[in-house]
C-alpha positions in Angstrom: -40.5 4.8 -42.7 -37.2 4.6 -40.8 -38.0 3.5 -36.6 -36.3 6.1 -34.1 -35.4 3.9 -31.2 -33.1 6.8 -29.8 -35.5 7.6 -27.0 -35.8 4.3 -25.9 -32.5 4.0 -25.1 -29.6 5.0 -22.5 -27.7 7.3 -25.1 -28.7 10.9 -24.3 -26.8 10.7 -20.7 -23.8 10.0 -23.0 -24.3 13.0 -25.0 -21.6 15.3 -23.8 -19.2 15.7 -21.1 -21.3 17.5 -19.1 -24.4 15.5 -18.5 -21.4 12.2 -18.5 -19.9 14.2 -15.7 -23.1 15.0 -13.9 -24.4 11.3 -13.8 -21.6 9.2 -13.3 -21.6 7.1 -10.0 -18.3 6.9 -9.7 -16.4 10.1 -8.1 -12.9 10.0 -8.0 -11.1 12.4 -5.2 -7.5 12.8 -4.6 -8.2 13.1 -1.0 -8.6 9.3 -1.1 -4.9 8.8 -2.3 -1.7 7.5 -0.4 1.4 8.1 -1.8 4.4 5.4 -1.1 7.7 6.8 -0.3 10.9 4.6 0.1 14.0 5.5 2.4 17.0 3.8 2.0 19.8 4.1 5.1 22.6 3.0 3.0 22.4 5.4 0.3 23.8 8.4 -0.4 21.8 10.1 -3.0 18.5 8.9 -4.4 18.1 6.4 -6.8 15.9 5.2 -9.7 13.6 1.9 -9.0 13.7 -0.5 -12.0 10.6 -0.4 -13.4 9.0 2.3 -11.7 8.9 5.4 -13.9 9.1 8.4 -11.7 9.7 6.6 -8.4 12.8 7.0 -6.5 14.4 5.6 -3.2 15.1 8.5 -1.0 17.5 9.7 1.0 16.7 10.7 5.1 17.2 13.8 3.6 16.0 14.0 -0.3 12.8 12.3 0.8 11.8 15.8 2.9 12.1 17.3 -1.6 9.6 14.2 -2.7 7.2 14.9 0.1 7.2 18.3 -1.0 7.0 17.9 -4.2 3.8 15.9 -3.5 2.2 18.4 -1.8 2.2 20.6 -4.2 0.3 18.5 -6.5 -2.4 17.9 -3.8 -0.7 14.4 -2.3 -1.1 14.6 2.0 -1.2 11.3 3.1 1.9 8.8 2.7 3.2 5.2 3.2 6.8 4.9 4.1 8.7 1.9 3.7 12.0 2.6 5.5 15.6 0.4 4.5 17.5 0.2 7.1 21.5 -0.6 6.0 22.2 -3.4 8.7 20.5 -6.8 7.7 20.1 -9.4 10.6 18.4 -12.4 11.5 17.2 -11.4 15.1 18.0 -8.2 17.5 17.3 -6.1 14.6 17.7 -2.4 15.1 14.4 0.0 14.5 16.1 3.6 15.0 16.8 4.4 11.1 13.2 3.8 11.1 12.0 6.2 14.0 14.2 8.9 12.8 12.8 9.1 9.4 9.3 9.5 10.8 10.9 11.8 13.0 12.3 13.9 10.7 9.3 13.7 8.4 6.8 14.8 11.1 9.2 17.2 12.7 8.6 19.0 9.2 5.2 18.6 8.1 4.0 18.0 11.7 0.2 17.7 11.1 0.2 18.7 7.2 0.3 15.1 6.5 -1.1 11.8 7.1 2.0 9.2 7.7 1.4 5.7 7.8 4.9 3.2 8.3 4.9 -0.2 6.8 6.2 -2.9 9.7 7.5 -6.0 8.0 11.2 -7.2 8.9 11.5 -8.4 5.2 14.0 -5.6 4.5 15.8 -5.9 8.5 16.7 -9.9 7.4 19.5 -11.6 5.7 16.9 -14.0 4.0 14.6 -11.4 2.6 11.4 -13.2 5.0 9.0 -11.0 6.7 10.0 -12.5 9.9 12.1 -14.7 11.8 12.6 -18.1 10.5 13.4 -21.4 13.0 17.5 -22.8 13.0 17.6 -24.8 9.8 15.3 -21.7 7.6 12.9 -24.3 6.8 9.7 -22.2 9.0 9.0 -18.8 10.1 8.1 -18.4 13.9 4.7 -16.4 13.8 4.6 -15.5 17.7 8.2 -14.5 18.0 7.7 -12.0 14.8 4.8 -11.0 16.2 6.4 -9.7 19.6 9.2 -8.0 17.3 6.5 -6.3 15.3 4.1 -5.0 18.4 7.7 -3.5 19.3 8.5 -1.9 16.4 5.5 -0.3 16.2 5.5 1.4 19.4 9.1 2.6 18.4 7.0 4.0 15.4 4.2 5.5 17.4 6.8 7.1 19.8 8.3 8.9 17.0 5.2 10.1 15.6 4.0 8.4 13.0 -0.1 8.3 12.1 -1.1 5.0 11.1 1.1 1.6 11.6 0.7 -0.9 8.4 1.4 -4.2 9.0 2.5 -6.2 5.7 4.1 -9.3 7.5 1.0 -11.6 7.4 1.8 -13.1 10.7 -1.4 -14.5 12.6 -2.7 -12.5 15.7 -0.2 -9.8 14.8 -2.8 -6.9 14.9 -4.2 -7.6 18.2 -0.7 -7.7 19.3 -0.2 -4.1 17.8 -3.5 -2.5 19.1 -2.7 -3.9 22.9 0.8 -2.6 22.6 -0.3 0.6 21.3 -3.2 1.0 23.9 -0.7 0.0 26.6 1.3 3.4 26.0 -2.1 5.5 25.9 -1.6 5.9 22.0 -5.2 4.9 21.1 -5.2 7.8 18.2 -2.5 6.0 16.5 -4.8 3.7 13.3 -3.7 0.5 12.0 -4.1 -0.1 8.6 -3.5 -3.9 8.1 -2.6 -5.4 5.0 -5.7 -8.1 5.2 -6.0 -9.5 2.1 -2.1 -9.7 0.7 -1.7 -12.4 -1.8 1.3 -14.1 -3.0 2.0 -12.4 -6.1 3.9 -12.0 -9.5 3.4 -8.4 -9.5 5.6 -7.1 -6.7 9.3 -8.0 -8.2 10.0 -3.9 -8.3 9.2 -3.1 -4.9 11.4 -5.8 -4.0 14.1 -4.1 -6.1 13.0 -0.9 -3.8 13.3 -2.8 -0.5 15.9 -5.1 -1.3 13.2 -8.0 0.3 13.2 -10.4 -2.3 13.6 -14.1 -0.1 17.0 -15.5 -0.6 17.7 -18.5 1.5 18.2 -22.2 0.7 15.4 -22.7 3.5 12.3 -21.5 2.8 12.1 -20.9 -0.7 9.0 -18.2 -0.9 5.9 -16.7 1.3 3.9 -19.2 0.8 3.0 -20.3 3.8 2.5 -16.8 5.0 1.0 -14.9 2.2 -2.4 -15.6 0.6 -2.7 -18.0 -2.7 -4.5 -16.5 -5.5 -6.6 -19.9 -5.6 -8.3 -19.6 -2.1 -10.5 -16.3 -1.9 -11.9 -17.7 1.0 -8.9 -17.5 3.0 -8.5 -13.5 2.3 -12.2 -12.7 3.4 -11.7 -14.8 6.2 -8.3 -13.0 7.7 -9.9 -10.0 7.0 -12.7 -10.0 9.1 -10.4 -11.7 11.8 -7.9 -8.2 11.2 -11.5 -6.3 11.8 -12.1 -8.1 15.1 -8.2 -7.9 16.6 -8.5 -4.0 16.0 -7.9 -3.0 12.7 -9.3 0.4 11.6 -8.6 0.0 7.8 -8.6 -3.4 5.7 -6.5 -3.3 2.9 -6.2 -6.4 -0.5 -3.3 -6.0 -1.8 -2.3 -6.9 -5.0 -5.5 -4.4 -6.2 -6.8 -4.7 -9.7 -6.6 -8.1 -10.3 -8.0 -8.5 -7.2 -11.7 -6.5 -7.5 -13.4 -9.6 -6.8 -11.8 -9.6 -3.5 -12.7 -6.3 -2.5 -16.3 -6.4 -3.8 -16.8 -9.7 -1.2 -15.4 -7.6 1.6 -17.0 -4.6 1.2 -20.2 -6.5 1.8 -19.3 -8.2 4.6 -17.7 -5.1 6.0 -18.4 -1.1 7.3 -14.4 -0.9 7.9 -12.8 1.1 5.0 -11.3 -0.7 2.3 -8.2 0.3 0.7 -7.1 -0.9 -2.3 -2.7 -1.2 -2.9 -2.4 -1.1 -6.9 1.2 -2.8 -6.4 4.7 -2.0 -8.3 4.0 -4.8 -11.2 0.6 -3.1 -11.5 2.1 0.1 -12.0 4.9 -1.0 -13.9 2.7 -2.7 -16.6 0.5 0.5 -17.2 3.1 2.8 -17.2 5.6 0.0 -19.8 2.7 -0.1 -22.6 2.4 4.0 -22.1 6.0 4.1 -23.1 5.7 1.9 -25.7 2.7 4.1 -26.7 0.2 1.4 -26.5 -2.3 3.3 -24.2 -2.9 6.5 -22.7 -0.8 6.6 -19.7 -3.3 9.3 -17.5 -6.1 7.6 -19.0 -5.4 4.1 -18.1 -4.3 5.0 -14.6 -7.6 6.6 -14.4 -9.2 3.6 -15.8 -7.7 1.3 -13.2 -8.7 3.7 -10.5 -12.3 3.5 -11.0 -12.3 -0.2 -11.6 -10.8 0.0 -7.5 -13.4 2.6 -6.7 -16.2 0.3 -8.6 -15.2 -2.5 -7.0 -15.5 -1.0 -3.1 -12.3 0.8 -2.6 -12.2 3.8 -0.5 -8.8 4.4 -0.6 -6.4 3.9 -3.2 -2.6 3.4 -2.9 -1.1 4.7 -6.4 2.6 5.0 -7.1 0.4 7.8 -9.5 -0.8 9.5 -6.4 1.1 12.7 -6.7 -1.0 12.8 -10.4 -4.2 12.1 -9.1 -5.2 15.8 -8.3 -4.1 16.8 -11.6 -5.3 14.1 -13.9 -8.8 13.9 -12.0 -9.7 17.6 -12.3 -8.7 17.0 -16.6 -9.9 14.1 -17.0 -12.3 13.8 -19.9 -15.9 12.0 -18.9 
């Protein structure tokens, strides 16, 4: 006589979509998506980002069409990374910064959720997120730090929402939240880049942001961004971000990084938001192309590892897809 083990097992809340759908744990929502948007001052009409499908740099003007465009498929919240034409290696000027957010929240005023990244890799000749010491062979932490506090008040007086600072630089958020308390701005959030690692997968953001480090000096970020090899040291500056002020703690690279996020989340009640980075994106969307995987489905995929992992928020070069591809996707 044949055994039915069927009801001792998990399968009947696999049986169709609907009880699938009912009695998953993970809920995806859109309304946790961030959307990056590049600006480039020295352009004069948008351009394509080398390996980023769909992605363009923007215009002061076009970007006002992407933003748009993003709205209408349910994206409100965005990350700007502003390119300013002039590259320097101190004195730098912030105003083709401000008067992007400007324009921006002039349009959408309180429609969207703005966030600005501060970092002076794309203000310097030698591609560094800060200012480096005579001979390039160091970057001075407390004199970028006192550029960045600055810049972001430029920011906050121009409207933006949220400052994100991606610089790495030591005390650099307290410096921020004084300077922004200072001017009565207390509503403006900082969302701190906590846990970014020194990574293989940002080479085309850098093409974005023209930020890649060129100098006979100091060679890479090293000694300012986290090594893959020391978890330690992201949980670590994390919590320290927490304590100086920060509102939201992001780990950025994202999916190769779950373990990260999983240790902070439990050490942590300060949202986590996870960056799923240009090589990230660019992998997915390469093998889609090459029709080796389901391009929605695998973004989808990756989002619920982030969301598994402790995520609350998830910054997607895919965000403008996520209302879309959530509401069809198949349990």
């Amino acid at each position: 006589m044949e055994k039915n083990f069927f009801p001792l097992t998990q399968r009947r809340l696999r049986t169709d979509k609907h009880i699938r759908e009912l009695t998953a744990s993970v809920k995806l929502s859109y309304k946790s998506f961030i959307q990056p948007l590049f600006a480039d001052e020295a352009i004069d009409a948008p351009r394509d980002v080398n390996g980023l499908n769909e992605v363009r740099v923007d215009t002061i003007d076009t970007i006002l069409q992407t933003i748009e465009e993003c709205i209408k498929g349910g994206v409100h919240k965005f990350l700007l990374f502003p390119v300013p034409a002039e590259k320097k290696e101190k004195d730098f000027s912030f105003s083709y910064a401000t008067s992007v957010v400007k324009k921006i929240k002039e349009n959408f005023g309180d429609d969207i959720w703005l966030a600005s990244d501060v970092c002076l890799c794309s203000y310097t000749t030698h591609g560094h997120c800060g200012i480096l010491n005579a001979d390039h062979s160091h970057l001075e932490n407390n004199k970028t730090v006192e550029v960045l506090a600055h810049y972001s008040s430029l920011l906050a007086n121009a409207g933006i929402d949220c400052i994100a600072p991606s610089d790495m630089m030591d005390g650099r958020i307290a410096a921020i939240r004084q300077q922004l308390d200072a001017l009565k701005m207390e509503d403006v959030s900082i969302m701190s880049y906590a846990a970014k690692f020194s990574s293989q997968w940002y080479g085309p953001f850098r093409d974005a942001c023209h930020s890649a480090p060129n100098t006979n000096g100091l060679k890479n970020r090293k000694t300012y961004q986290m090594s893959p090899l020391h978890p330690n040291d992201a949980i670590a500056s994390a919590l320290r971000d927490e304590k100086e002020g920060a509102d939201i703690l992001m780990v950025k690279p994202a999916a190769l990084y779950t373990d990260i996020i999983a240790r902070l989340k439990s050490q942590t009640l300060k949202p986590l938001a996870a960056y799923h980075v240009s090589g990230e994106y660019a992998a997915v969307e390469s093998l889609a192309v090459q029709g080796l995987l389901n391009r929605e489905a695998a973004h989808l995929e990756v989002w619920a590892a982030l969301q598994r992992s402790g995520a609350d928020i998830i910054i997607s070069y895919a965000a403008r897809h996520a209302k879309e591809w959530i509401e069809s996707m198949e349990y």
